[in-house]
C-alpha positions in Angstrom: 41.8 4.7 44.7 40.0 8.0 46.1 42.1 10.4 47.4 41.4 10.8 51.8 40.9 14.1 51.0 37.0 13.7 49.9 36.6 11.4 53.3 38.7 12.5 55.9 37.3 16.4 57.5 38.0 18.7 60.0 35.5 20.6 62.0 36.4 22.9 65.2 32.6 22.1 65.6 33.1 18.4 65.8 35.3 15.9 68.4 37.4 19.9 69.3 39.0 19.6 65.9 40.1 15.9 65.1 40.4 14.5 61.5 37.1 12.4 61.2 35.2 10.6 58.7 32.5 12.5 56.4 31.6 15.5 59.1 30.5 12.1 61.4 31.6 11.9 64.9 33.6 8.9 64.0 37.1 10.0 64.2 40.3 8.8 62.0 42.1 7.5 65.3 39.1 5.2 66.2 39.4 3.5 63.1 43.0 3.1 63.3 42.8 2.1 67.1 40.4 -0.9 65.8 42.6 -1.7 62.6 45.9 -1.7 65.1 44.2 -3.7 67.2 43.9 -6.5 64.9 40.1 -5.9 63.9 39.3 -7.3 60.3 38.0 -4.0 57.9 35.1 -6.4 57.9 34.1 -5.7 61.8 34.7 -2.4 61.9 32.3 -2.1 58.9 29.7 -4.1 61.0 30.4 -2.3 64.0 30.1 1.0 62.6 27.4 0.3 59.9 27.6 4.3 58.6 31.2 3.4 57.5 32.1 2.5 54.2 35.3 0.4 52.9 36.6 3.8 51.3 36.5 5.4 54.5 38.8 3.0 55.8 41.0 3.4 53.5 41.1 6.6 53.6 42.3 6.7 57.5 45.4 4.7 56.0 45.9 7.1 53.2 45.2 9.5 55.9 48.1 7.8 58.9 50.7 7.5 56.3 51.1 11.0 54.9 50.7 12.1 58.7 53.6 10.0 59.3 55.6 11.6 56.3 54.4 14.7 57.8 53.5 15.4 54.1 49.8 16.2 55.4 51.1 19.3 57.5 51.4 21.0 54.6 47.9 20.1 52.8 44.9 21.8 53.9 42.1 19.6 55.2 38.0 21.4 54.5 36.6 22.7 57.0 33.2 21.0 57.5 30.8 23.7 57.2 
């Protein structure tokens, strides 16, 4: 599986700062709201054509390293 790393960015330029999906003004905490909601990857992929499965993923990858705070230590590119 890709790493979140290539998917997940962070631009002061883009939603003030918040991890989003490939420089697009789709943020990580969207994704997750729909995926906690109960929304299938399918629907969020059809709601959000741009998205791709990967980048789902990735906002997993992405929550559960937040959670074991092990992302505070990895550095996130900038978008430039």
């Amino acid at each position: 599986m890709e790493s979140f790393v290539n998917r997940v960015t962070v631009s002061p330029a883009i939603c003030n700062g918040k991890p989003i999906i490939r420089n697009m003004r789709i943020t990580v905490k969207t994704v997750l709201e729909y995926l906690g909601a109960g929304e299938t990857i399918e629907n969020i992929l059809e709601a959000y054509p741009i998205l791709e499965k990967e980048d789902i993923y990735a906002c997993l990858q992405y929550a559960a390293m937040t959670v074991e705070r092990e992302i505070t230590s990895y550095k996130l590119a900038n978008a430039a």
